[in-house]
C-alpha positions in Angstrom: 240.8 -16.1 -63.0 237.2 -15.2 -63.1 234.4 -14.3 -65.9 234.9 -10.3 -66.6 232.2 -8.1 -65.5 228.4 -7.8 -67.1 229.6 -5.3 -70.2 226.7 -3.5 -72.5 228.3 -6.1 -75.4 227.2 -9.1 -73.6 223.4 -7.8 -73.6 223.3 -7.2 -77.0 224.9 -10.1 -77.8 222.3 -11.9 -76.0 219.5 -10.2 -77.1 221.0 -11.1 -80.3 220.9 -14.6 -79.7 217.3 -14.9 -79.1 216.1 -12.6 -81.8 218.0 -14.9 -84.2 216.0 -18.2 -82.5 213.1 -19.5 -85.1 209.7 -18.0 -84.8 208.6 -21.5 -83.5 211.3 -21.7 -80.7 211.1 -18.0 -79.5 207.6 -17.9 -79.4 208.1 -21.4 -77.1 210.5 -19.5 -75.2 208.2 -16.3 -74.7 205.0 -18.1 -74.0 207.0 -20.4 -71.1 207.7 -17.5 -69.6 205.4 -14.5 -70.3 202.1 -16.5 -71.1 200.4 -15.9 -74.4 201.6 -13.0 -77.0 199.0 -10.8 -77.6 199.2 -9.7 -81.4 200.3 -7.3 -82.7 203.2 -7.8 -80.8 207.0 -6.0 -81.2 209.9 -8.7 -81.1 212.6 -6.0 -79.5 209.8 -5.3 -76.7 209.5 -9.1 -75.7 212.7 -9.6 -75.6 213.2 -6.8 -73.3 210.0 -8.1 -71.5 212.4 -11.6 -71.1 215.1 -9.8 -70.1 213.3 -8.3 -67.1 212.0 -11.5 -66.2 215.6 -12.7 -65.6 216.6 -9.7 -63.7 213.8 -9.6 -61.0 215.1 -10.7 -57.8 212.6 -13.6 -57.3 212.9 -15.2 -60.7 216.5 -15.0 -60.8 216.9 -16.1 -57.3 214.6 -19.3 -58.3 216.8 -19.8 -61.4 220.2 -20.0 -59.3 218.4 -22.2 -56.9 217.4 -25.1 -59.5 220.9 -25.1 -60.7 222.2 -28.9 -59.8 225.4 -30.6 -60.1 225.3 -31.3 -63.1 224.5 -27.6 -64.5 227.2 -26.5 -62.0 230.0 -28.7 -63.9 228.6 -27.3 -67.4 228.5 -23.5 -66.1 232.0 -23.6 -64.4 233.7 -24.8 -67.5 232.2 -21.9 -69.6 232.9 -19.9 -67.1 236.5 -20.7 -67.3 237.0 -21.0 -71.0 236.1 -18.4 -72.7 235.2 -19.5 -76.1 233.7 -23.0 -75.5 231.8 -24.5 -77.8 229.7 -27.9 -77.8 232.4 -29.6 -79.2 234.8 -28.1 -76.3 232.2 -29.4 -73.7 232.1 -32.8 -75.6 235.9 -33.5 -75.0 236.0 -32.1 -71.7 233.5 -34.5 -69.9 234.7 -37.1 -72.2 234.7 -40.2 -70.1 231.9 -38.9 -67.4 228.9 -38.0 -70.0 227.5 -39.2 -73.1 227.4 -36.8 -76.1 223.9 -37.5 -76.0 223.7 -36.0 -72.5 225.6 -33.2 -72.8 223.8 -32.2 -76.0 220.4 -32.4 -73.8 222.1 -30.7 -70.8 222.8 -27.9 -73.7 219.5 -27.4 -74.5 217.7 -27.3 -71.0 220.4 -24.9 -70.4 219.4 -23.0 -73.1 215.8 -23.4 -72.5 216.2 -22.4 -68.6 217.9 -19.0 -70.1 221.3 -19.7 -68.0 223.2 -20.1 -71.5 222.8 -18.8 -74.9 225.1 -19.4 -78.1 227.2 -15.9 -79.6 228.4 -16.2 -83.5 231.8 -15.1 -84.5 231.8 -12.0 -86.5 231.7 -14.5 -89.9 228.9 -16.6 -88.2 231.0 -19.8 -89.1 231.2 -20.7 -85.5 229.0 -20.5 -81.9 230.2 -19.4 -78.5 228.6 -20.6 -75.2 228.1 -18.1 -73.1 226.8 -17.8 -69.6 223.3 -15.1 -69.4 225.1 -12.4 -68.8 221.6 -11.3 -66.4 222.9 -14.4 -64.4 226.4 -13.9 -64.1 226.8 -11.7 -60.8 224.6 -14.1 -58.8 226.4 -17.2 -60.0 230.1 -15.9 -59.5 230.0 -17.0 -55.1 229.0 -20.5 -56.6 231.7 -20.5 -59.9 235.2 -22.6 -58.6 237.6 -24.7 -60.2 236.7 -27.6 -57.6 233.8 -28.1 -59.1 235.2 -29.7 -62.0 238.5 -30.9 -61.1 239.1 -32.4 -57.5 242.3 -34.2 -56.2 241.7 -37.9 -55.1 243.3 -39.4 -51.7 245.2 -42.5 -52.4 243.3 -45.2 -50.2 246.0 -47.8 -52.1 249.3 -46.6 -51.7 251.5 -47.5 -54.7 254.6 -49.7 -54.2 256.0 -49.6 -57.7 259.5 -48.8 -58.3 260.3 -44.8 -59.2 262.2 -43.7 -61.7 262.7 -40.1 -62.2 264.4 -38.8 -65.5 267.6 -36.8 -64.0 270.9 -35.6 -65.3 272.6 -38.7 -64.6 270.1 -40.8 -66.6 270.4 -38.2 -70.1 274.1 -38.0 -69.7 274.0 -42.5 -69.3 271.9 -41.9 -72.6 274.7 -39.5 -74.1 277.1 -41.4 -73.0 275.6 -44.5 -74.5 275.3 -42.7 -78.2 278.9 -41.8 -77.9 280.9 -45.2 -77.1 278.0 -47.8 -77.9 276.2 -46.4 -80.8 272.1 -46.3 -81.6 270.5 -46.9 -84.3 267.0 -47.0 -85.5 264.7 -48.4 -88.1 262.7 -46.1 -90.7 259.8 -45.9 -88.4 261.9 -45.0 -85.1 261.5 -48.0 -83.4 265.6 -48.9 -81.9 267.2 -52.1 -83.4 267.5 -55.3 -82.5 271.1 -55.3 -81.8 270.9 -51.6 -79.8 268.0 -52.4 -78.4 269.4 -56.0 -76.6 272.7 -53.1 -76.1 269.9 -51.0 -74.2 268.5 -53.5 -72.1 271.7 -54.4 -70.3 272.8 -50.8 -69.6 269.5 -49.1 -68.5 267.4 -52.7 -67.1 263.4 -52.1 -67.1 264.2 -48.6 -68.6 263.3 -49.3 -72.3 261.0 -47.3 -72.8 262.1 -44.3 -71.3 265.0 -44.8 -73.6 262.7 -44.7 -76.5 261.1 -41.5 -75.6 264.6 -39.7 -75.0 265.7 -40.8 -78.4 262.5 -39.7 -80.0 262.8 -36.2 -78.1 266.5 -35.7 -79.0 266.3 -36.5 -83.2 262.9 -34.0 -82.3 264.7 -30.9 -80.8 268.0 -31.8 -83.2 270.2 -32.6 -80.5 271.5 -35.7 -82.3 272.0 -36.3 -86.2 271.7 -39.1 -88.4 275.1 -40.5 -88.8 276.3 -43.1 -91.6 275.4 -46.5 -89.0 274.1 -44.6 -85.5 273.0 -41.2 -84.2 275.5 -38.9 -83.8 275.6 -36.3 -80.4 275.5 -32.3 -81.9 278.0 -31.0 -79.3 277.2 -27.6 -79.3 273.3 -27.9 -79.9 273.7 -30.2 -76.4 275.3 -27.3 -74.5 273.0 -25.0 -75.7 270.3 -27.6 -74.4 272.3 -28.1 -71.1 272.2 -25.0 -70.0 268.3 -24.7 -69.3 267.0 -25.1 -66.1 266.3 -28.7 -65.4 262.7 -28.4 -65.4 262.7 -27.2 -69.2 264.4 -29.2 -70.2 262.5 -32.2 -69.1 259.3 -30.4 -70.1 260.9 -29.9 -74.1 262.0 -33.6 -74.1 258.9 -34.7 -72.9 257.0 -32.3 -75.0 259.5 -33.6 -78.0 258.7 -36.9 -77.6 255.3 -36.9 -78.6 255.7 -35.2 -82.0 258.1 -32.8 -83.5 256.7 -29.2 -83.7 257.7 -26.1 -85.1 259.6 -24.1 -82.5 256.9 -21.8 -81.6 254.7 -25.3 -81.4 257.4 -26.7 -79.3 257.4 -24.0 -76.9 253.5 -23.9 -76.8 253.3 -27.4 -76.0 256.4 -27.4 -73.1 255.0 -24.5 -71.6 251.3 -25.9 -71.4 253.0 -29.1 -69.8 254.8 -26.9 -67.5 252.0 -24.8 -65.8 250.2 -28.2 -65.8 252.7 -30.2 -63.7 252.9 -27.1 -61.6 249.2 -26.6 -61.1 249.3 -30.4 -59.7 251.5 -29.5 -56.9 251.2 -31.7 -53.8 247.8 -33.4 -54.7 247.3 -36.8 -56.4 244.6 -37.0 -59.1 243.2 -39.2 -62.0 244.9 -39.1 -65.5 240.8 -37.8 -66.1 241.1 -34.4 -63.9 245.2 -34.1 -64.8 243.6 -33.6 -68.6 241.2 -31.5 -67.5 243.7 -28.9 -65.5 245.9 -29.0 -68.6 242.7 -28.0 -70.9 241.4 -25.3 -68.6 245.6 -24.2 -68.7 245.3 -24.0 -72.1 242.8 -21.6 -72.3 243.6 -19.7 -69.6 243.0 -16.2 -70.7 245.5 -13.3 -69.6 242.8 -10.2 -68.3 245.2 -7.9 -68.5 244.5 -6.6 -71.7 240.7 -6.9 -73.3 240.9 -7.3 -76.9 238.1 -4.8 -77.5 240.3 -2.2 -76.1 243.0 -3.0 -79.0 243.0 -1.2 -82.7 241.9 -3.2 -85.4 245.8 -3.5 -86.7 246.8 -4.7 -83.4 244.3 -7.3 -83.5 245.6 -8.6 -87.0 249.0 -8.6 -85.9 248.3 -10.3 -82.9 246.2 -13.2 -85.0 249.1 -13.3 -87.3 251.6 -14.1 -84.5 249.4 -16.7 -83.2 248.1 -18.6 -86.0 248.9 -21.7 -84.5 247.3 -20.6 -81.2 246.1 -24.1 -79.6 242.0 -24.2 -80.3 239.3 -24.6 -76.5 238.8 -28.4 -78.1 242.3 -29.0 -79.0 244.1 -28.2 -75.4 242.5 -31.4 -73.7 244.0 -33.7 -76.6 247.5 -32.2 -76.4 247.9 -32.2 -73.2 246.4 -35.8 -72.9 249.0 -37.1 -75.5 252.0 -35.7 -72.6 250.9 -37.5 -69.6 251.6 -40.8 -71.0 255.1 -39.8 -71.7 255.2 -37.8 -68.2 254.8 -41.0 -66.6 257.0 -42.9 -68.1 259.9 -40.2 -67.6 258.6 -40.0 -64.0 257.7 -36.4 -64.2 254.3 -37.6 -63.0 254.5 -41.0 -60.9 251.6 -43.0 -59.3 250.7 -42.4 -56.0 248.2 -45.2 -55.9 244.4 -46.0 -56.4 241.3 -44.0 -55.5 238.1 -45.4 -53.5 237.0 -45.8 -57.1 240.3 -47.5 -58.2 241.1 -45.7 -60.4 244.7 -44.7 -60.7 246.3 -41.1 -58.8 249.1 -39.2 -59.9 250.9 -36.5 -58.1 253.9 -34.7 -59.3 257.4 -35.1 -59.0 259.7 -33.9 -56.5 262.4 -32.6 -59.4 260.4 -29.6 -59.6 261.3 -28.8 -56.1 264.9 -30.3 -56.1 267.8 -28.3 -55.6 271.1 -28.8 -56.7 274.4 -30.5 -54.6 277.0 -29.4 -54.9 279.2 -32.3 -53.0 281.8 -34.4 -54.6 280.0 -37.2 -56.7 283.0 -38.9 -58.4 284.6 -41.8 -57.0 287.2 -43.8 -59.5 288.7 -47.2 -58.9 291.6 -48.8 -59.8 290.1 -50.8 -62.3 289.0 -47.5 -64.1 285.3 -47.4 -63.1 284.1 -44.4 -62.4 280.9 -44.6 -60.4 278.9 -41.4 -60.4 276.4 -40.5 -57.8 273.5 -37.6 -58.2 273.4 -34.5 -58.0 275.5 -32.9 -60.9 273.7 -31.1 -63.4 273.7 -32.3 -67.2 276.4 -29.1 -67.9 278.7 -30.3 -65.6 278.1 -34.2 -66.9 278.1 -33.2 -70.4 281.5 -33.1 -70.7 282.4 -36.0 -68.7 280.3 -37.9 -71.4 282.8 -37.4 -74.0 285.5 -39.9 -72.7 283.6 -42.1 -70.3 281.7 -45.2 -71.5 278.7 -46.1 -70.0 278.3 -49.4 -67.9 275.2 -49.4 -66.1 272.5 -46.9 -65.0 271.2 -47.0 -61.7 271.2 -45.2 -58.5 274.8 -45.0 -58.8 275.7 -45.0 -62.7 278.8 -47.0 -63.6 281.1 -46.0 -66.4 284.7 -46.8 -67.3 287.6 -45.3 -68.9 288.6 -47.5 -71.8 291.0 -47.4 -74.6 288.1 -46.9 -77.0 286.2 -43.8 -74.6 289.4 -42.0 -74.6 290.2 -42.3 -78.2 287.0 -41.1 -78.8 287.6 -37.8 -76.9 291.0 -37.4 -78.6 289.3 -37.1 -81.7 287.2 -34.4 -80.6 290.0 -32.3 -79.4 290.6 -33.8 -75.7 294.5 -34.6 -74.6 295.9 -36.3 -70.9 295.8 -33.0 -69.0 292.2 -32.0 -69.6 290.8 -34.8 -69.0 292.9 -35.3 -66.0 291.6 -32.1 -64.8 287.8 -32.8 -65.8 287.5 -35.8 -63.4 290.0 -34.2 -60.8 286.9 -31.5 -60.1 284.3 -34.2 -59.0 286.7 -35.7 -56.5 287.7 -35.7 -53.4 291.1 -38.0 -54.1 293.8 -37.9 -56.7 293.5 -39.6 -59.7 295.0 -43.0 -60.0 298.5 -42.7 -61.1 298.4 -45.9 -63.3 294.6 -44.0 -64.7 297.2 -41.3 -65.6 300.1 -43.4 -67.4 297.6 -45.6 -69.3 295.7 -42.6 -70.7 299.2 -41.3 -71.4 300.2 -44.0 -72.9 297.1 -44.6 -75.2 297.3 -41.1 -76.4 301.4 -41.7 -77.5 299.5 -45.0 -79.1 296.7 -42.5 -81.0 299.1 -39.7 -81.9 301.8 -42.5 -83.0 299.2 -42.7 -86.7 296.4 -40.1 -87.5 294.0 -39.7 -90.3 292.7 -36.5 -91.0 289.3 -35.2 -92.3 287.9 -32.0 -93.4 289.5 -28.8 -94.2 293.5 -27.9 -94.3 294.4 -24.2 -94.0 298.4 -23.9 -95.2 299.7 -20.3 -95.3 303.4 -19.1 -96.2 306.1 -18.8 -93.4 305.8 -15.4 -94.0 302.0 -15.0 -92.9 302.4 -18.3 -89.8 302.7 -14.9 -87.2 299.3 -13.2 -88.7 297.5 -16.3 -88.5 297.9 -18.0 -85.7 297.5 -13.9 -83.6 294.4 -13.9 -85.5 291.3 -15.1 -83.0 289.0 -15.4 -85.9 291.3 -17.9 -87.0 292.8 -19.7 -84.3 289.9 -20.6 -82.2 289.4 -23.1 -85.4 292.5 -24.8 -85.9 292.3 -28.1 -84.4 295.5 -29.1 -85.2 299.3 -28.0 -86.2 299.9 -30.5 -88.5 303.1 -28.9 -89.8 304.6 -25.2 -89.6 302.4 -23.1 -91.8 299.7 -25.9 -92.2 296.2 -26.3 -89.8 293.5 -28.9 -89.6 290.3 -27.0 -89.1 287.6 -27.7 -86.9 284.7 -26.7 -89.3 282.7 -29.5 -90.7 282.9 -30.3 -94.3 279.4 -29.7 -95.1 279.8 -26.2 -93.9 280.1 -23.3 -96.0 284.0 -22.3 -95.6 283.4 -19.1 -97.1 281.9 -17.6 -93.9 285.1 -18.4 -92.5 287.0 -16.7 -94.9 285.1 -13.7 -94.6 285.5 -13.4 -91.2 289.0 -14.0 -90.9 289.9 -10.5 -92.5 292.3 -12.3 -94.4 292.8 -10.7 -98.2 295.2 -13.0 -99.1 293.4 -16.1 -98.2 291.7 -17.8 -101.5 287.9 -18.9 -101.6 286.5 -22.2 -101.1 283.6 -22.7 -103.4 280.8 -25.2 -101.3 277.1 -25.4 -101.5 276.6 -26.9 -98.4 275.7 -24.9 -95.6 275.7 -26.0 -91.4 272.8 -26.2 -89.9 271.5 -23.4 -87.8 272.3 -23.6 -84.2 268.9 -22.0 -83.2 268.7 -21.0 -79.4 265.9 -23.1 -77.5 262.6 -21.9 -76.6 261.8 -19.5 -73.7 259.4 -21.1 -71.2 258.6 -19.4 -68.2 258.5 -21.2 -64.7 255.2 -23.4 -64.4 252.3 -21.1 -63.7 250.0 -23.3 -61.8 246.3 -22.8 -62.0 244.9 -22.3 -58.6 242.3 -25.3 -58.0 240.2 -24.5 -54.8 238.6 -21.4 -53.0 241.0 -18.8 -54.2 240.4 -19.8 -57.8 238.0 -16.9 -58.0 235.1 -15.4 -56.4 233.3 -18.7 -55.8 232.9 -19.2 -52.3 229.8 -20.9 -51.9 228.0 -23.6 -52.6 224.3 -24.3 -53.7 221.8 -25.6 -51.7 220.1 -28.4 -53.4 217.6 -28.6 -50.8 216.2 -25.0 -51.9 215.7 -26.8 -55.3 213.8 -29.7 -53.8 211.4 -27.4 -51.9 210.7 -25.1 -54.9 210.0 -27.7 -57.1 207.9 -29.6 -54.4 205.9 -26.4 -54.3 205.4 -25.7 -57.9 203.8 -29.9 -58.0 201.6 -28.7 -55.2 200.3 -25.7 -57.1 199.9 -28.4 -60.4 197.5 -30.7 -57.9 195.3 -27.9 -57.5 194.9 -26.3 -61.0 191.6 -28.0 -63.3 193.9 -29.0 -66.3 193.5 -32.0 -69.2 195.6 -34.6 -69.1 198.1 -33.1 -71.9 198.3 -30.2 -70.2 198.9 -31.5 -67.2 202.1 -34.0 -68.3 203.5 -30.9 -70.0 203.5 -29.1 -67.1 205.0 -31.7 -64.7 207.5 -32.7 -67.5 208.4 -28.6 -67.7 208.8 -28.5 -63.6 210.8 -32.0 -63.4 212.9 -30.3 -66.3 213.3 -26.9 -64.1 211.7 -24.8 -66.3 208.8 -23.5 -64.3 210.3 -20.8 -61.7 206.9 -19.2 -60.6 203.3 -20.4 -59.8 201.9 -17.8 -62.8 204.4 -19.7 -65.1 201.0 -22.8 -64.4 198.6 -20.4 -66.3 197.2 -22.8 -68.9 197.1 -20.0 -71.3 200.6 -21.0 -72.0 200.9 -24.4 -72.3 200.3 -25.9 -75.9 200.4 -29.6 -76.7 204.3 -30.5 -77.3 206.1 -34.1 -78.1 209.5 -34.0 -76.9 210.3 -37.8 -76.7 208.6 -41.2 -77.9 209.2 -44.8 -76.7 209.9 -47.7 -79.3 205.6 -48.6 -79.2 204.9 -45.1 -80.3 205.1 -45.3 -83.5 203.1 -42.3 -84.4 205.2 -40.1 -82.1 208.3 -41.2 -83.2 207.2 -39.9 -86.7 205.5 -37.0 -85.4 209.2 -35.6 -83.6 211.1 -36.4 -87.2 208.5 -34.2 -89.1 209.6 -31.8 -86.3 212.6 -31.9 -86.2 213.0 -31.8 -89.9 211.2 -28.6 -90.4 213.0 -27.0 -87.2 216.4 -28.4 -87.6 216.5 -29.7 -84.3 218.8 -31.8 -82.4 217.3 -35.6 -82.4 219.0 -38.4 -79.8 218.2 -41.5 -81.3 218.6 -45.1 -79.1 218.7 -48.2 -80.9 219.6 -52.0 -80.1 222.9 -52.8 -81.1 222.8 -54.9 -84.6 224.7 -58.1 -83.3 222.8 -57.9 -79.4 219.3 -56.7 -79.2 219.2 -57.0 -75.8 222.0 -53.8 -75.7 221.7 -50.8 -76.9 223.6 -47.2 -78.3 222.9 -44.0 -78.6 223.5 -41.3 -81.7 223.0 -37.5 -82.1 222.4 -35.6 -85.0 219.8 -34.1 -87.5 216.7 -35.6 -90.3 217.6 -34.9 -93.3 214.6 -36.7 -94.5 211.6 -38.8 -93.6 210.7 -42.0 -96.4 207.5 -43.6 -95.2 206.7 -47.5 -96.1 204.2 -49.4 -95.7 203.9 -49.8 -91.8 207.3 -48.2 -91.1 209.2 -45.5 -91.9 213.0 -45.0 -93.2 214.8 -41.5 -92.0 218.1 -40.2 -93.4 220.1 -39.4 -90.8 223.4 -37.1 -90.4 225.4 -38.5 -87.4 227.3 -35.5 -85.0 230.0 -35.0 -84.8 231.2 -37.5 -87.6 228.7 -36.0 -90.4 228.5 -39.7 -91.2 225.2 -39.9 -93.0 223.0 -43.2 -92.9 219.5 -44.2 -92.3 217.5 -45.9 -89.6 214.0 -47.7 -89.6 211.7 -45.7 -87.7 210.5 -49.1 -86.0 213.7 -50.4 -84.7 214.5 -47.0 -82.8 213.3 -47.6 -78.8 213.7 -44.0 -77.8 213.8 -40.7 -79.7 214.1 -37.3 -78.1 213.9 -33.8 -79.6 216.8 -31.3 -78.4 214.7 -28.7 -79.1 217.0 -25.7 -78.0 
């Protein structure tokens, strides 16, 4: 993935960009790096005059070389995410720099003419953009390593693994079935399943949570009248994904529930993250940052300019819920916690920093066994070893009871598990034959006679719920030949009369219809089933290539080129007959890498300019507020804090207007990003600087 080519668009656009600047700062920028403007002047034709400054080999060449690490980091992320904005860059580096830094990085970028900032079409919102007069030379120096780097685990981790598996959802399904879980109105599990929880799946509690959260989420259990309640057929459905979906929906599902399009958006993102990860270990810092460059990786394989205006529309209708540059970092952030804890990510160890290292699990690699994993004693215990996948488990779940989870699960066949199948349709042979796959040995006989003998006991007295078809002898023959019909009846009760299997809440007339029946009557109902929606389609885990095949970015900069330009330029300042102003502007504009050449030192161009004040320049300090008002600028305020004046904090934003007192002065302040507006005593404020770009 790599920055498109220089296109005529990206010219104009920044050409654009600095014809919409304030008279004060483009004249700024034209006089740093033309000298004086002669009047009368033509804007178009000094901007053009700028432009060609960019593009001679010498001054470009001198622009790429004061380019530090910091500037690298900044420039690789915009390279990589196409519609970045300050905020985008704010969450990014959140953690490594300061708004306040970033904000200042911003405008020497600005200033330096590496970046520039394109409206949308409504001008509600700006783009950072790389120059596009710079791109081609920066592109060998543009790779994802600069921002995100795996970490080597000098600690090794010796905490137990657990890894979320077939055999741990089906303990889970198993549980729901035979042991029941309920919850309170805000999710949180109850006491008494909770203490139920604790003995079957020991240190496993929260995982537990999370899978219950992520099943009520995707629907795969309903609210019944004292515990959840398994949906059979939504379960199936679910089962027959490929492992690693379905851990990436349930994981994706536990966080929040989503719209299915949402759902999907979010698995998928968690997907091509885990699979980007591959065999590296890294901080939960750079895992956030590889899942928000993965969610705004860009496909190049179609350019929107190349699409009709229609095609556009449709294609902003279909993603309206697109996830935003600043929102990809956050939703990927709020998965890795859950990740963990399911062991889809686990801890590798600590860094030279200590800082935790996660790499990713093997399940993504596994492959499936296909040995016999059943072994049943005499006691009824079935103990279940890995490897079976959650559709061949699902069905075992229906008439086992869970004992414990481990390594090996536990489970027994009780009088209770099997009565539980019974109801849903299971008898002595099938279940017979269901275990009889997984083993190796026949069943035990006395397994056979007692679940024999507890199904005489269960068939000995039934009650019976929901709907009773009864037909005349005449019609038994149509009936029962009829598929439409018969793949519902659940049970003869007498000649001529059926037990359905369709749920009383469902809308019988759908059956009726179907049947083809024109004798049958009509059932009037108004409730209808719920929709058994198919899951939705990820794709395998695309990774994101991190390293030198990420894109054309092979080399590296040479910081020592930096030193010995800017060295130079100081040299030249030693030897030019300056004032003092003049000459403090000048070193402050070469220590800020904004002089590239020796005639940039002309005095003609250098005017008297307050950029920052300290806390005993009082004057100053007013001096950049009167500035900054009138501009608009960017301000970075620092300030003691109000309970320890010996620490202090730092706030961005704009003046939005100056009230002076005697001996001080009051400013009305709007705080970024909050809006928060309040006001500070000119005074109390120990460092002010002006973002001027």
């Amino acid at each position: 993935m790599q920055m498109e080519n220089t296109l005529p668009a990206d010219i104009v656009a920044w050409e654009q960009s600095i014809s919409s600047l304030s008279d004060s700062k483009f004249f700024e920028m034209v006089r740093l790096y033309l000298g004086e403007v002669e009047t009368p002047y033509n804007k178009q034709r000094l901007i053009q005059q700028l432009a060609g400054f960019v593009k001679n080999e010498t001054n470009a060449q001198n622009i790429i070389s004061l380019i530090d690490e910091f500037d690298i980091e900044v420039l690789t992320v915009l390279w990589f995410i196409p519609n970045a904005t300050q905020e985008t860059l704010v969450q990014f580096f959140s953690g490594q720099y300061t708004m306040a830094e970033l904000f200042a990085e911003l405008s020497n970028l600005m200033a330096r003419l590496l970046v520039y900032e394109k409206s949308d079409e409504h001008g509600a919102k700006k783009f950072l953009k790389i120059n596009p007069f710079i791109c081609e030379r920066l592109s060998k120096y543009i790779n994802l390593s600069n921002i995100v780097r795996p970490s080597d685990p000098v600690q090794k981790s010796i905490d137990d693994v657990f890894t979320i598996s077939p055999d741990f959802l089906s303990a889970f399904i198993s549980f729901i079935n035979t042991k029941g879980c309920a919850c309170k109105m805000d999710g949180e599990v109850k006491k008494n399943s909770l203490a139920k929880i604790k003995s079957v799946f020991p240190g496993h509690e929260k995982a537990v949570q999370l899978i219950l959260i992520a099943f009520i989420n995707l629907n795969l259990v309903r609210e019944g009248v004292k515990t959840y309640e398994i949906d059979k057929k939504r379960f199936e459905l679910f089962a027959a994904l490929e492992p690693q979906k379905q851990y990436a929906l349930l994981c994706a599902a536990s966080c929040s529930r989503f719209s299915r399009e949402g759902l999907k958006k979010e698995a998928q993102l968690l997907l091509d993250t885990l699979s980007s990860v591959g065999s590296d270990s890294y901080t939960l810092a750079n895992l956030v940052r590889i899942g928000f460059l993965v969610g705004n990786r860009k496909s190049e394989s179609v350019k929107t300019s190349s699409k009709s205006r229609f095609s556009r529309m449709l294609e902003a209708a279909r993603n309206e819920n697109e996830i935003l540059p600043e929102q990809a970092g956050s939703l990927v952030e709020r998965m890795l916690d859950s990740a963990v804890v399911l062991g889809l990510l686990q801890k590798s160890g600590k860094d030279d920093k200590g800082n935790e290292v996660y790499s990713c699990n093997h399940i993504f690699e596994s492959e499936h066994n296909q040995t016999k994993n059943i072994n049943i004693d005499s006691t009824f215990t079935v103990s279940i070893m890995p490897g079976l996948s959650l559709k061949e488990l699902l069905p075992l779940t229906e008439f086992l009871e869970i004992k414990s989870f481990g390594v090996v699960t536990e489970y027994e066949i009780s009088r209770n598990s099997v009565s539980l199948a019974f109801d849903k349709g299971w008898n002595v042979e099938k279940i017979s034959t269901e275990l009889q796959k997984y083993t190796d040995y026949d069943l035990p006989q006395n397994l056979k006679i007692s679940i024999s003998e507890w199904y005489e006991a269960y068939s000995s007295a039934m009650l019976y719920k929901g709907y009773v078809l009864k037909v005349a002898k005449k019609n038994i023959g149509i009936v029962e030949k009829n598929p439409k019909i018969n793949c519902h009846i659940k049970e003869t009760l007498a000649d001529g009369i059926y037990l359905l299997d369709i749920p009383l809440e469902a809308d019988i007339n759908d059956f009726v219809e179907e049947s083809g029946l024109d004798f049958m009557g009509r059932v009037k109902d108004s409730f209808t089933d719920g929709e058994k929606l198919d899951f939705p389609v990820l794709t395998g885990g695309v990774p994101l290539q991190i390293g030198p095949s990420t894109g054309s970015g092979t080399g590296a900069i040479n910081f020592h080129d930096a030193g010995q330009l800017l060295n130079s330029l100081k040299a030249e300042l030693k030897n030019l007959d300056l004032t003092k102003n003049q000459r403090e502007i000048l070193e402050n504009r070469i220590r800020n890498r904004l002089i590239l050449t020796k005639e940039q030192l002309a005095n003609t161009s250098v005017r008297l300019e307050i950029l920052e004040a300290d806390g005993m320049d009082f004057s100053g300090k007013l001096h950049l507020f009167e500035a900054g008002l009138k501009e608009n600028d960017m301000m970075e305020i620092t300030l003691p804090q109000f309970d320890n004046e010996n620490e202090y904090f730092k706030v961005i934003g704009r003046t939005l207007g100056i009230t002076k007192q005697t001996g001080d002065a009051v400013v009305r302040f709007q705080v970024y990003p909050t809006n928060e507006i309040t006001n500070f005593v000119v005074s109390r404020i120990t460092y002010l600087r002006r973002l001027r770009f």
